[in-house]
Backbone bond lengths (Angstrom), bond angles and torsions (degrees), N, CA, C in turn:
res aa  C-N    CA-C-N  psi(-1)  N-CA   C-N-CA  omega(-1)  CA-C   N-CA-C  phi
1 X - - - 1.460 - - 1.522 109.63 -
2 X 1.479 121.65 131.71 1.405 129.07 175.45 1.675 100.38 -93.96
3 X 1.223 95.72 120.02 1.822 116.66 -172.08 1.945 99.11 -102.11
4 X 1.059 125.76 100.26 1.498 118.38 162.47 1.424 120.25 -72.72
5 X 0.665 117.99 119.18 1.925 126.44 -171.25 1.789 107.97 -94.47
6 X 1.103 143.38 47.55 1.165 148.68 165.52 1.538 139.78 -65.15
7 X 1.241 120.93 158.83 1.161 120.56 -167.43 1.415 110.95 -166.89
8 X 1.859 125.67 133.01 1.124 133.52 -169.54 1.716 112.57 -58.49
9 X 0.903 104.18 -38.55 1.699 120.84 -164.67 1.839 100.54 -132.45
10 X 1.581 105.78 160.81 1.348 105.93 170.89 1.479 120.18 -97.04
11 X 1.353 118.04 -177.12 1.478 97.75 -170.79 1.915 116.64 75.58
12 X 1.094 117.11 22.32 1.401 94.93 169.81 1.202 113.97 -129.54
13 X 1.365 112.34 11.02 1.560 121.12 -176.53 1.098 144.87 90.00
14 X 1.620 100.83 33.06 1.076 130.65 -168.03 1.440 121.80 -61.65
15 X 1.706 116.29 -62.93 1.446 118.98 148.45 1.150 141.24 -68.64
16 X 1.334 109.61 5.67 1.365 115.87 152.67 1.452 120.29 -74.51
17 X 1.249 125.32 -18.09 1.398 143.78 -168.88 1.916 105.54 -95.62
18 X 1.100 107.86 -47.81 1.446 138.87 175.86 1.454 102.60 -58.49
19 X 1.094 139.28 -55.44 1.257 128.26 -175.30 1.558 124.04 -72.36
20 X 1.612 87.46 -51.77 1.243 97.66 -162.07 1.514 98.09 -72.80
21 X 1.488 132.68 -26.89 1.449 125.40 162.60 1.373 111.89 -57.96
22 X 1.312 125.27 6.17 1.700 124.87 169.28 1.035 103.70 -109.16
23 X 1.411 125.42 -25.00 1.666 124.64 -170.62 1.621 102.81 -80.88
24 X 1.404 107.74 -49.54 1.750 118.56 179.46 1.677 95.93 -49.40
25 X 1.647 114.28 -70.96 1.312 108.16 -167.42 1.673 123.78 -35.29
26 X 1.741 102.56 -55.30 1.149 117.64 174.40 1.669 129.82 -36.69
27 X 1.403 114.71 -41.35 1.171 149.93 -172.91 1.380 117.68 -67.55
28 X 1.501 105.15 -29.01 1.791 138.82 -164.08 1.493 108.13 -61.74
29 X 1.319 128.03 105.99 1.457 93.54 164.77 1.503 154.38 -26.17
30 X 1.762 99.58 -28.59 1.192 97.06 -170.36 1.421 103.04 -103.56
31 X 1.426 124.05 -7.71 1.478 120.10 175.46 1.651 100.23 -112.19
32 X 1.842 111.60 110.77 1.182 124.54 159.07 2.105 108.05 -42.54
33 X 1.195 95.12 146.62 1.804 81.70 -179.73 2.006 107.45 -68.55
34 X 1.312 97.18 -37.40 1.507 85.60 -166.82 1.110 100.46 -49.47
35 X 1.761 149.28 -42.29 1.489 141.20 169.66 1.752 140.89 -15.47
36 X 1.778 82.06 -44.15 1.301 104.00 -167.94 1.956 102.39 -103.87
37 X 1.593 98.03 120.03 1.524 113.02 173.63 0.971 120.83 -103.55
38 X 1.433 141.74 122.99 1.553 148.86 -178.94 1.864 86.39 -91.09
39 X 1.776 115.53 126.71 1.247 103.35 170.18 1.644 95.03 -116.60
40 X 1.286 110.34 129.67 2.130 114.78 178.87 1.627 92.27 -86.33
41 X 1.244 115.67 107.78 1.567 116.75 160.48 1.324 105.19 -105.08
42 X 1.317 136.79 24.12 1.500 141.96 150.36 1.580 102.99 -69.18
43 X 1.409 119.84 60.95 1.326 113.76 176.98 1.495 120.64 -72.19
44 X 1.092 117.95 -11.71 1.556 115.06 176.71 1.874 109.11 -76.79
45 X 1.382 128.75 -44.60 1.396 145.23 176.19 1.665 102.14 -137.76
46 X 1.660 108.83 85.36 1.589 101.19 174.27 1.766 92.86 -114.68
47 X 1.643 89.38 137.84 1.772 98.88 174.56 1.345 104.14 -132.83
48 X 1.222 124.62 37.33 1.635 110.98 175.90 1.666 105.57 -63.56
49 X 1.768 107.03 -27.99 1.379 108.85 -179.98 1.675 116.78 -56.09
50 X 1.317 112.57 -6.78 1.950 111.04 -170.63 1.251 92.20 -77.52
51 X 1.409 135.30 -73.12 1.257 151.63 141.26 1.819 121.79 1.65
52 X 1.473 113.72 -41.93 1.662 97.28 -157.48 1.748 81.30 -128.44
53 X 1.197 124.73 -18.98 1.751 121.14 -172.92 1.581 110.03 46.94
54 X 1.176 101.16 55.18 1.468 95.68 163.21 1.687 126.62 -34.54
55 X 1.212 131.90 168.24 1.335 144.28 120.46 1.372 131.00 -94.29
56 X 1.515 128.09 83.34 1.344 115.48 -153.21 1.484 104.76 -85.47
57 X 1.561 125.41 148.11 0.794 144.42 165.17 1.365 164.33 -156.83
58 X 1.493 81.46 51.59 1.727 115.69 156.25 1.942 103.10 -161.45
59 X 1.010 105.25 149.00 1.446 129.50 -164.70 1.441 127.84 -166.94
60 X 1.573 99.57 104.36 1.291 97.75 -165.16 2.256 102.06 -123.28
61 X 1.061 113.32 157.85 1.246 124.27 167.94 1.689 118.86 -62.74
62 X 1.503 114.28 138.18 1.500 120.19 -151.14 1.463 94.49 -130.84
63 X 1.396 129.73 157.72 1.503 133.34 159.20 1.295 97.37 141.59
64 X 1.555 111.06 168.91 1.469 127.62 -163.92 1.663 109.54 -116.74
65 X 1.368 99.69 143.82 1.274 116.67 173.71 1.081 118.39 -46.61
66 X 2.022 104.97 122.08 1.805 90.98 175.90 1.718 95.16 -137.32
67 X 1.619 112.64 144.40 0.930 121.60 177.35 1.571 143.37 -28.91
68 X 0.972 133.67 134.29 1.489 117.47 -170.01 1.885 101.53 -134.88
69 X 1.028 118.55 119.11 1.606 113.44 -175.00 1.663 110.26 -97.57
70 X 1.424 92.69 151.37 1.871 102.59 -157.74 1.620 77.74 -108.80
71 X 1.852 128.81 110.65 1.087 135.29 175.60 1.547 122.36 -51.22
72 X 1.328 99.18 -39.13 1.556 119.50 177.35 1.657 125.99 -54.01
73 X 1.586 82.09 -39.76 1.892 87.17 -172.46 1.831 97.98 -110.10
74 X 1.472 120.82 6.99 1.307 88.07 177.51 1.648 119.14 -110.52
75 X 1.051 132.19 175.95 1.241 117.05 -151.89 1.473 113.17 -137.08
76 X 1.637 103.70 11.82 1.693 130.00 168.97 1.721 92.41 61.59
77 X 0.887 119.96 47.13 1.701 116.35 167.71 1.494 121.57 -49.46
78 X 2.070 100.99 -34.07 1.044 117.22 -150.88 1.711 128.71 60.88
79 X 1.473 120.95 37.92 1.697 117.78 173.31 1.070 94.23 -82.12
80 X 1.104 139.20 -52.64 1.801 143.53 -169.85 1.662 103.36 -27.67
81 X 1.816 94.30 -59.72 0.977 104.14 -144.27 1.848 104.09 -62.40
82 X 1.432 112.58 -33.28 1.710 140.13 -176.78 1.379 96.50 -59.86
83 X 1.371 121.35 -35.83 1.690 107.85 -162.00 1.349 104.75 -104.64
84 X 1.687 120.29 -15.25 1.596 111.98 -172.82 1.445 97.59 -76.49
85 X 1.667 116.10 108.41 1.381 116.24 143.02 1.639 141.51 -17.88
86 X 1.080 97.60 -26.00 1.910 103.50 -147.65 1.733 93.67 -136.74
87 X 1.958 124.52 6.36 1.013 91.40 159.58 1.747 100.87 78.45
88 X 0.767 139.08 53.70 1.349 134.25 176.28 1.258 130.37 -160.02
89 X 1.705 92.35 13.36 1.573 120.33 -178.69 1.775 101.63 -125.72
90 X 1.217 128.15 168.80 1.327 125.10 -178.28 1.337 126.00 -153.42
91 X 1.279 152.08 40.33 1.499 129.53 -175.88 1.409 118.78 -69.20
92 X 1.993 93.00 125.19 1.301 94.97 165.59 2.238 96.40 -136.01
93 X 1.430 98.51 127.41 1.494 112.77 -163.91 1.133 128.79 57.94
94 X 1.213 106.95 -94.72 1.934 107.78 -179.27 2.013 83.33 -130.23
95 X 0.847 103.19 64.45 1.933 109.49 166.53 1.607 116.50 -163.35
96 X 1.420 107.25 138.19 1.193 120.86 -176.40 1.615 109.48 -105.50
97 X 1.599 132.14 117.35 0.880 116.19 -174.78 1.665 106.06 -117.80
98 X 1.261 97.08 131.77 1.465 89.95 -171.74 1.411 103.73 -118.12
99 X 1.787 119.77 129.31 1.507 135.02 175.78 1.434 108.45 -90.35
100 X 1.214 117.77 78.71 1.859 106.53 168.33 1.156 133.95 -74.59
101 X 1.402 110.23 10.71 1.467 112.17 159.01 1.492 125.33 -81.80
102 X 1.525 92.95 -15.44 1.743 91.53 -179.72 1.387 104.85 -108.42
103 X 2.214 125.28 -1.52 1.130 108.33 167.32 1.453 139.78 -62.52
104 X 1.036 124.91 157.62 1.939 109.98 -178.17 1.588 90.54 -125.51
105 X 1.151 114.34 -4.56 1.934 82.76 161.46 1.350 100.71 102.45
106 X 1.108 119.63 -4.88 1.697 111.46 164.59 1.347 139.93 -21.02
107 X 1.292 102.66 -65.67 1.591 130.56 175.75 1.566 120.66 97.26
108 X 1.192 109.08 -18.42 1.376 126.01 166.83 1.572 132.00 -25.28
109 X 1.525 100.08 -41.50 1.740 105.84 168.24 1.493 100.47 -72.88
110 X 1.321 123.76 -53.57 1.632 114.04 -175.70 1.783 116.60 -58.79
111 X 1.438 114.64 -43.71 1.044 104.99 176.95 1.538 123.83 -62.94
112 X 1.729 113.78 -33.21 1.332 101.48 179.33 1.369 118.88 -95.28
113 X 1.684 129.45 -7.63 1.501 105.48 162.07 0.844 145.64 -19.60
114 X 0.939 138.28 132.66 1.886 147.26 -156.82 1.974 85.70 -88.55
115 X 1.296 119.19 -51.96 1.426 118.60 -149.45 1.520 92.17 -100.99
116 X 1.307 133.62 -8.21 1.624 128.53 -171.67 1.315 110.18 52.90
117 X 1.425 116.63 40.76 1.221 121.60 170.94 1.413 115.32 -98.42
118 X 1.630 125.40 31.55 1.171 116.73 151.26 1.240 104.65 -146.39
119 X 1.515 110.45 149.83 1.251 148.73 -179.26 1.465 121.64 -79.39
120 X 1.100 132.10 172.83 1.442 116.15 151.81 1.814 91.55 -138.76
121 X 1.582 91.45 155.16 1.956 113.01 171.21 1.386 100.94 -134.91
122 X 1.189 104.70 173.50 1.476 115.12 -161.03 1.659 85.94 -93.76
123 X 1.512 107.91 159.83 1.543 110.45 158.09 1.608 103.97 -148.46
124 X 1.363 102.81 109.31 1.382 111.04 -163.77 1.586 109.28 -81.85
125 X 1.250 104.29 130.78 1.236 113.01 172.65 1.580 136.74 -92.20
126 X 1.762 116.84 -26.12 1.076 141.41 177.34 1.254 129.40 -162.02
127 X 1.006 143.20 172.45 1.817 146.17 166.49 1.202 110.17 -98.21
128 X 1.573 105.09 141.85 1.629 114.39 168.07 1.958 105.04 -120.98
129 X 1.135 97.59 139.12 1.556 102.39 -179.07 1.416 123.28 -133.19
130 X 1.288 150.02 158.04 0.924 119.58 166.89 1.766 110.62 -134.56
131 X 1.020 108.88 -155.54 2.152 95.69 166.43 1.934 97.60 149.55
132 X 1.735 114.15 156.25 0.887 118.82 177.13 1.438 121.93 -58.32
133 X 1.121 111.46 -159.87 1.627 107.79 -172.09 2.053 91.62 -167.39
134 X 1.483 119.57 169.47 1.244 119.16 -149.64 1.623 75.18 -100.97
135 X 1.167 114.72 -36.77 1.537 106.95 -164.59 1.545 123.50 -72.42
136 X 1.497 98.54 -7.06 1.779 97.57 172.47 1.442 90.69 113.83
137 X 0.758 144.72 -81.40 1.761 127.51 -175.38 1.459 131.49 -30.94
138 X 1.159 114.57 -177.73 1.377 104.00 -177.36 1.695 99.76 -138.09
139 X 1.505 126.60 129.09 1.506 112.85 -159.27 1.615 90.97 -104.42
140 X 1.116 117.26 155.81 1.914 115.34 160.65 1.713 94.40 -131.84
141 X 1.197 117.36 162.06 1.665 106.41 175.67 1.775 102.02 -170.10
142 X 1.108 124.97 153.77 1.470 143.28 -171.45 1.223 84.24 -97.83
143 X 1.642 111.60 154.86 1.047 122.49 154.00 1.846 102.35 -147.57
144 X 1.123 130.83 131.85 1.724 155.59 -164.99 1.539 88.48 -89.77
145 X 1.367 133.05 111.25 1.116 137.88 148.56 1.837 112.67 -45.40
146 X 1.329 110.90 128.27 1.315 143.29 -176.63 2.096 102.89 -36.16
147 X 1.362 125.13 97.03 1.277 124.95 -164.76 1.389 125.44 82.44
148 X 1.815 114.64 15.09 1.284 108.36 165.57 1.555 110.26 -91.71
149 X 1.507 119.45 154.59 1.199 102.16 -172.12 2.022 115.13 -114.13
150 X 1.768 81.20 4.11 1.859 86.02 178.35 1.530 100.23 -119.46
151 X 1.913 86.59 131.79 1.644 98.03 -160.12 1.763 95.30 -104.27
152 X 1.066 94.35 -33.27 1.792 110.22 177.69 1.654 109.14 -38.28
153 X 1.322 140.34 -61.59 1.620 164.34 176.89 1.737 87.43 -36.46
154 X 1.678 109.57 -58.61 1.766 113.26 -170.29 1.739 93.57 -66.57
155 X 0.831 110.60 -78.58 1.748 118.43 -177.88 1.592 108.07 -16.73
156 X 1.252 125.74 -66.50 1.412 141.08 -163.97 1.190 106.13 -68.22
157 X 1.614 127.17 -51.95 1.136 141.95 155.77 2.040 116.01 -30.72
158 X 1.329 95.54 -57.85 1.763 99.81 -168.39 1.631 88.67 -70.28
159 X 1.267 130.76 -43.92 1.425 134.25 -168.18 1.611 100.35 -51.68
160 X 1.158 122.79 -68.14 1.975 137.45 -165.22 1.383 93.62 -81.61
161 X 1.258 136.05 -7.30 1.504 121.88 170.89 1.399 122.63 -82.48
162 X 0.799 110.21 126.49 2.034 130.94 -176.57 1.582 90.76 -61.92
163 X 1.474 126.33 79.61 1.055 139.34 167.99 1.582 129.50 -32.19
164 X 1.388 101.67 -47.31 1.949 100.52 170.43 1.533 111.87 -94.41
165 X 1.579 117.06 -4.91 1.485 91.01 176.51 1.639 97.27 -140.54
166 X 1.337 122.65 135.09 1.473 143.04 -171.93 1.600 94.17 -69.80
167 X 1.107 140.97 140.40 1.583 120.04 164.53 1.510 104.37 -103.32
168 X 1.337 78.36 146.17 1.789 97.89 -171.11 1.866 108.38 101.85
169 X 1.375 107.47 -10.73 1.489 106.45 -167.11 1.661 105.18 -102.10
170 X 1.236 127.98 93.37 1.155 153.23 177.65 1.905 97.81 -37.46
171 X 0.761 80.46 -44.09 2.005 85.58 -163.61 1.356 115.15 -97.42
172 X 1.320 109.64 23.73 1.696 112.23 178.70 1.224 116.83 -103.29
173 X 1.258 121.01 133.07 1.513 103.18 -162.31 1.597 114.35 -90.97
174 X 1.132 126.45 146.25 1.520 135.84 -173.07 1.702 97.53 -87.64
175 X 1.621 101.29 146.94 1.269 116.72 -150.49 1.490 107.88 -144.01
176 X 1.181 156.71 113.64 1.403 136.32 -165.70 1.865 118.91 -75.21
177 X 1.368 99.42 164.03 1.698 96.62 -160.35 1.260 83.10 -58.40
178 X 1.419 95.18 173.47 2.165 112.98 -165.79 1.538 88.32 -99.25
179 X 1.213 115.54 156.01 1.775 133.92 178.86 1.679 94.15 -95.32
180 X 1.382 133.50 -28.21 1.706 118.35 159.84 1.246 88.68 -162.27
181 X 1.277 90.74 145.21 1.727 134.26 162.12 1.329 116.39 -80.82
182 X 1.305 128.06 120.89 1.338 120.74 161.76 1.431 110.57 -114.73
183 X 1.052 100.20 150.11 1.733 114.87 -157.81 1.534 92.21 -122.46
184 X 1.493 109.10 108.31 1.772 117.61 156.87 1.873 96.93 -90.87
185 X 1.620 81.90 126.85 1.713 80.63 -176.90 1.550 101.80 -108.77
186 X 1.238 117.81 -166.32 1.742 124.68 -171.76 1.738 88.10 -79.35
187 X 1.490 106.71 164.13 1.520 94.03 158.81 1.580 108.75 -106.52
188 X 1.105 110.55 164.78 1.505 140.90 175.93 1.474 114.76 107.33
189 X 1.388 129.32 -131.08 1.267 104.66 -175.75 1.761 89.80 -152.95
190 X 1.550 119.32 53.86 1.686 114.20 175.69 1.401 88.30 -102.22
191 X 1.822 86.50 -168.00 1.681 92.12 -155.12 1.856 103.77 -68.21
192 X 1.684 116.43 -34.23 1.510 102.66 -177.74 1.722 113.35 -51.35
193 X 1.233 121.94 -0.64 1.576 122.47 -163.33 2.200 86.00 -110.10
194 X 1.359 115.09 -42.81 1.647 113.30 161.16 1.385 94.97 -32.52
195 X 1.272 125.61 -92.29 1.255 158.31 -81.56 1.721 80.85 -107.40
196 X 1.025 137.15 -72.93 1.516 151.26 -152.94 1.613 86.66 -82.65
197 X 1.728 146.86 -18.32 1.176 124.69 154.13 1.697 140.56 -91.15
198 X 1.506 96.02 -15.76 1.071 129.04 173.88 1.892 92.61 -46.91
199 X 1.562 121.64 125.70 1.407 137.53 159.31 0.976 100.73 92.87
200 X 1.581 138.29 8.56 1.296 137.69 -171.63 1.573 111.05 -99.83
201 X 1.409 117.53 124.18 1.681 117.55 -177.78 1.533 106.84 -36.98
202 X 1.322 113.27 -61.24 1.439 109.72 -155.43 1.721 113.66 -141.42
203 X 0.605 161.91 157.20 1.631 150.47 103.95 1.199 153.34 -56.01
204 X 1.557 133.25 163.12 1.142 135.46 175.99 1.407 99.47 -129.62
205 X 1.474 96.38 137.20 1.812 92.86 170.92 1.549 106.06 -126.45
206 X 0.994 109.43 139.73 1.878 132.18 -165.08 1.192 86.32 -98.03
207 X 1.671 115.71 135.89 1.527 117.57 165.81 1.891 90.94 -162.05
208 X 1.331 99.66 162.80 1.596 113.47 173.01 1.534 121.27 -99.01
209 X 1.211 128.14 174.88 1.358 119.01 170.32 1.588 117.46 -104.17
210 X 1.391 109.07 87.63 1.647 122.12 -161.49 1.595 100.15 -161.74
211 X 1.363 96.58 146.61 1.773 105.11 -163.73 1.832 97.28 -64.66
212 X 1.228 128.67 -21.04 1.773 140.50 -171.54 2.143 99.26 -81.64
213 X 1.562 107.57 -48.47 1.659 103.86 176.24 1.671 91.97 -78.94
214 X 1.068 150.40 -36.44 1.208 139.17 -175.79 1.817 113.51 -61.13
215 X 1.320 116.39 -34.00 1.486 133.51 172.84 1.447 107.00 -65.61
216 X 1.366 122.69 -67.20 1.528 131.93 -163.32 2.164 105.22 -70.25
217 X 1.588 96.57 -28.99 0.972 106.89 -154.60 2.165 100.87 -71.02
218 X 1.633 99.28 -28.88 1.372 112.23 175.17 1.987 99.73 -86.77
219 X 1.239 121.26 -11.47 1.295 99.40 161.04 1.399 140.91 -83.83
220 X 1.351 93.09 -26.30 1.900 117.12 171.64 1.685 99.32 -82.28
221 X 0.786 147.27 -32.25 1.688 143.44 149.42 1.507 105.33 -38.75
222 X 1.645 121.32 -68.28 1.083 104.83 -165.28 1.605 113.18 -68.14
223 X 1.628 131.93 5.75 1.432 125.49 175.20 1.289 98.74 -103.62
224 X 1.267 122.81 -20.53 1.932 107.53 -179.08 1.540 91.29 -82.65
225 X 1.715 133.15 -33.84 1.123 109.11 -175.68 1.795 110.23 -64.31
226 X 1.177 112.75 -40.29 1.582 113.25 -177.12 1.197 114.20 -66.57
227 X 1.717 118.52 -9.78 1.458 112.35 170.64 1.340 116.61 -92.79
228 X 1.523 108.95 -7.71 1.518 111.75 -168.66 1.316 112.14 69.58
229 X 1.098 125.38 44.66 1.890 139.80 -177.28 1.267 77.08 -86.54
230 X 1.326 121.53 157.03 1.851 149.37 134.05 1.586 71.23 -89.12
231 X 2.184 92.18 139.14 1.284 106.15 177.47 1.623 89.67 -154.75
232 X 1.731 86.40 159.20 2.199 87.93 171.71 1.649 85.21 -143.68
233 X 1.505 104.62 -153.33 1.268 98.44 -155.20 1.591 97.54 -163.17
234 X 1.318 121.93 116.78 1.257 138.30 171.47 1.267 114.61 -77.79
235 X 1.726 131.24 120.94 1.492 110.22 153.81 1.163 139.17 -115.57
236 X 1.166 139.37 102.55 1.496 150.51 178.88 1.431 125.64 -30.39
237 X 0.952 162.42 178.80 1.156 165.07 -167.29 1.681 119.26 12.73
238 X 1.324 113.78 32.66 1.224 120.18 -160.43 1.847 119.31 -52.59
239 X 1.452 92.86 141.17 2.017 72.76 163.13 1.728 83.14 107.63
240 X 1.214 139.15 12.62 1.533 127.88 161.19 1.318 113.54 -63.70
241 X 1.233 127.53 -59.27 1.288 128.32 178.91 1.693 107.94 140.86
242 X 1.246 109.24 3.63 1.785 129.73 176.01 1.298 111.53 -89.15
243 X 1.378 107.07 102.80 1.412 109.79 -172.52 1.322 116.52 -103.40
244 X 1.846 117.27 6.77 1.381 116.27 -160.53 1.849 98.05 -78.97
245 X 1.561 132.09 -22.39 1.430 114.75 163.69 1.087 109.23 -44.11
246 X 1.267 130.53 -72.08 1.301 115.20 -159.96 1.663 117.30 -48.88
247 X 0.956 97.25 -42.38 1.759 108.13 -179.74 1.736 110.78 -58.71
248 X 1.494 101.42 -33.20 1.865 87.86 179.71 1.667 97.53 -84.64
249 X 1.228 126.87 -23.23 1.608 131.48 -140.40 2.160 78.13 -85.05
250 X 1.293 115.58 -32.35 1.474 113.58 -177.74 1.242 100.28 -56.81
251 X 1.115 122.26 -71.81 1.527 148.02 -157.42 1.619 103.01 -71.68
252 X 1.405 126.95 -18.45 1.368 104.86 162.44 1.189 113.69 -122.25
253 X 1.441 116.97 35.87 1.815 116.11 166.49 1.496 102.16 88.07
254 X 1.500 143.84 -12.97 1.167 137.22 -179.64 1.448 116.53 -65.35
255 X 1.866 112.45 125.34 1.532 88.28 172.57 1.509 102.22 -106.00
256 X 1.300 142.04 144.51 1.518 156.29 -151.12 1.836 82.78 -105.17
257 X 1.267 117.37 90.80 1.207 133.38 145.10 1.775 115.58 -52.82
258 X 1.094 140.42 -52.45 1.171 98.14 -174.63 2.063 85.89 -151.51
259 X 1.702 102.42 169.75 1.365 94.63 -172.65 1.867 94.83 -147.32
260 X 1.295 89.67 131.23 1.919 111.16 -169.40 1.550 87.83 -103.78
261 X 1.537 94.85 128.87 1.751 110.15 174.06 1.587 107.76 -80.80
262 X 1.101 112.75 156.12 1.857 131.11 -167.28 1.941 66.14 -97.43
263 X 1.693 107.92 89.92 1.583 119.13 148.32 1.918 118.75 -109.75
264 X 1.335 121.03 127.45 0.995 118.69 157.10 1.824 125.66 -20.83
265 X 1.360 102.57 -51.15 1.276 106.68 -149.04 1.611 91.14 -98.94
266 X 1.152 131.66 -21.64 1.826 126.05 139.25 1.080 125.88 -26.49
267 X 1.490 101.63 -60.76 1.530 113.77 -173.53 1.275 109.45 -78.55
268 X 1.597 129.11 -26.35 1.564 119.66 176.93 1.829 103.60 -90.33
269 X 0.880 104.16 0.32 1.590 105.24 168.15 1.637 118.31 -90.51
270 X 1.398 114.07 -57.62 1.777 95.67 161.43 1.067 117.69 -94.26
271 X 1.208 121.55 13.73 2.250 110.84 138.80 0.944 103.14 -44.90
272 X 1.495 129.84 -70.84 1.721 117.21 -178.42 1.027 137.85 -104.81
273 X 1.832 109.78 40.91 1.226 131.44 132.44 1.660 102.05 94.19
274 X 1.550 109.25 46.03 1.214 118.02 -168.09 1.882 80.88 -118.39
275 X 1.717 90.50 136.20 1.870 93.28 -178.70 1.384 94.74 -81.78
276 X 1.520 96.95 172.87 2.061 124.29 -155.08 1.414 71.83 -63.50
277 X 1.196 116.57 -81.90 2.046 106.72 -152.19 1.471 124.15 -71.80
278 X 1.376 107.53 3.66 1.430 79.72 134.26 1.800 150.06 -128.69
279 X 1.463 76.11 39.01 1.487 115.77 156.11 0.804 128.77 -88.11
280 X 1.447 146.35 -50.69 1.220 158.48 99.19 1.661 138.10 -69.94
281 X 1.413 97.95 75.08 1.920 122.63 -175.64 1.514 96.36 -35.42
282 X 1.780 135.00 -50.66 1.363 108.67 -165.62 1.606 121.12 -66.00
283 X 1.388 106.35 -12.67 1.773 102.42 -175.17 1.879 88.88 -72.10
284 X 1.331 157.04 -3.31 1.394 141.39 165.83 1.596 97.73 -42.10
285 X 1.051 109.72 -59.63 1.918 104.19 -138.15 2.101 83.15 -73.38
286 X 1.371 121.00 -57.80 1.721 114.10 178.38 1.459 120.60 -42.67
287 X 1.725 111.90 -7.77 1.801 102.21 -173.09 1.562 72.21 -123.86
288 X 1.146 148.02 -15.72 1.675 119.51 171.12 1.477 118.67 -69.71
289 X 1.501 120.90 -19.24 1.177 119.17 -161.31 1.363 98.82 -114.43
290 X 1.567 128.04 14.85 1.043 133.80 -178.93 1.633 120.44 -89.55
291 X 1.278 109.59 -2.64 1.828 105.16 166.39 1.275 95.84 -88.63
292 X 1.383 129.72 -55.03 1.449 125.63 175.92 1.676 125.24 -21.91
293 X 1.457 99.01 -50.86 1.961 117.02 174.59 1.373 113.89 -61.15
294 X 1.258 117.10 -50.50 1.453 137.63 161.85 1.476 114.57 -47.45
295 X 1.443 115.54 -52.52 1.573 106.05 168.68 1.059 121.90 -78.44
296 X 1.460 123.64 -5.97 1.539 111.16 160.82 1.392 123.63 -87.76
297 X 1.517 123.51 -28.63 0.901 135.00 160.20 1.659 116.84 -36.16
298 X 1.070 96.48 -56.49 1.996 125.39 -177.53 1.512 84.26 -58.83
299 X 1.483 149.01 -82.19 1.639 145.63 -160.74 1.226 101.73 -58.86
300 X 1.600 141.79 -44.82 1.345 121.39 165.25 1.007 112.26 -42.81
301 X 1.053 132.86 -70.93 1.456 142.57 -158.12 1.542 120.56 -56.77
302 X 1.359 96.25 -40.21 1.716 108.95 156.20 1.191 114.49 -73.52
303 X 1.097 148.50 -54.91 1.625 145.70 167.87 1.264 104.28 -28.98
């Protein structure tokens, strides 16, 4: 089962929720840990690694094809320029100017040249890696090279990548497909937060009890509803005295599976990057039995 781990806003405890639902799974009798994959598609700031300490080991270079023009054979027709969507192609006289910051990798100018005078090369934007972890999971995670500004290319990339083995990498060790995926996604609700839920069975959305998680918390609803996610809803810091979640979570079909108290000794525990259970060991058995809730949730909803 692909689990999306989301959240309207950052800060609400999102990967704190995310891991340790990989660490519980892992832990499971019936899921060996190597099974269970935590994937960080927070490629711009991903830290599931503070939390799980990977050892990564395989890592390969990520980014999308961007055009390259062969001066010789092209003949400035300008078709490139008619079919690039996004502006990221250019004729002006006898010059081809090409913007690869605004390409997305289509391929469309190369395929329709009249003269096949363009190519495509890679233009890498970030690294994807992956490697065990002490706690029984297995982490993979994007990371957005420092001033790139398209996070989507890393995301899509870590998603279609054969996670335990690099190809071409002789020395990586092969690993069997994982029994669930958990997906730490970006927070808020732009397209890298689409993009990293998009194919995922179900979700969870992390929110606090504060009039700001009550706001974000109805915006990430309205994209699992447009994705058709079965979704429930975790709340973090429980016990403020804000009762309006519960009141929207009625009114839009959410059932609030499980609720983390606003404790000191929580919060001084993943300060230094110690996961929820084993901070508090009884939340294991409520996040192991939590794909189970989710798949029933998911057959109502299909019925």
């Amino acid at each position: 089962m692909n689990i999306a781990v989301a959240s309207g806003k950052g800060g609400t405890g999102k990967t704190t929720i995310a891991t340790s639902l990989a660490i519980a799974l892992a832990r499971s009798e019936s899921n060996p840990g190597e099974r269970i994959l935590l994937r960080d598609c927070d490629v711009e700031t991903p830290n599931a690694h503070l939390y799980l300490q990977p050892r990564f080991d395989v890592r390969v270079d990520v980014g999308p094809p961007v055009p390259a023009v062969d001066s010789e054979l092209c003949t400035w027709c300008g078709r490139c320029e008619d079919v690039c969507e996004f502006n990221a192609i250019s004729v002006i006289d006898d010059q081809v100017l090409v913007f690869s910051d605004l390409c997305h990798g289509c391929g469309l100018c190369s395929t329709l040249c009249p003269e096949k005078a363009i190519s495509e090369v890679p233009r890498i934007l970030g690294i994807i890696e992956a490697g065990p972890t002490p706690f029984g999971p297995r982490l993979s995670r994007g990371l957005l090279h420092t001033g790139e500004a398209q996070a989507i290319p890393v995301i899509r990339g870590l998603k279609q990548w054969d996670t335990y083995t690099a190809a071409g990498d002789e020395n990586a060790a092969t690993h069997p497909d994982p029994e669930h995926i958990i997906i730490d996604c970006p927070p808020g609700t732009t397209c890298p937060v689409v993009e990293s839920m998009r194919g995922a069975d179900a979700a969870v959305l992390v929110t606090e009890p504060t009039p700001f998680g009550l706001h974000d918390l109805e915006l990430i609803t309205a994209v699992v509803t447009t994705l058709a996610l079965p979704a429930a809803v975790i709340v973090n810091r429980d016990g403020t005295g804000y009762d309006r979640i519960e009141e929207f979570c009625a009114r839009a079909g959410l059932p609030i599976f499980l609720r983390i108290p606003f404790s000191r000794a929580i919060a001084e525990g993943t300060a230094r990057g110690h996961p929820l259970i084993e901070i508090e060991p009884d939340y294991a058995e409520l996040l192991t039995d939590l794909p189970a809730r989710l798949a029933a949730i998911s057959d109502r909803s299909g019925s």
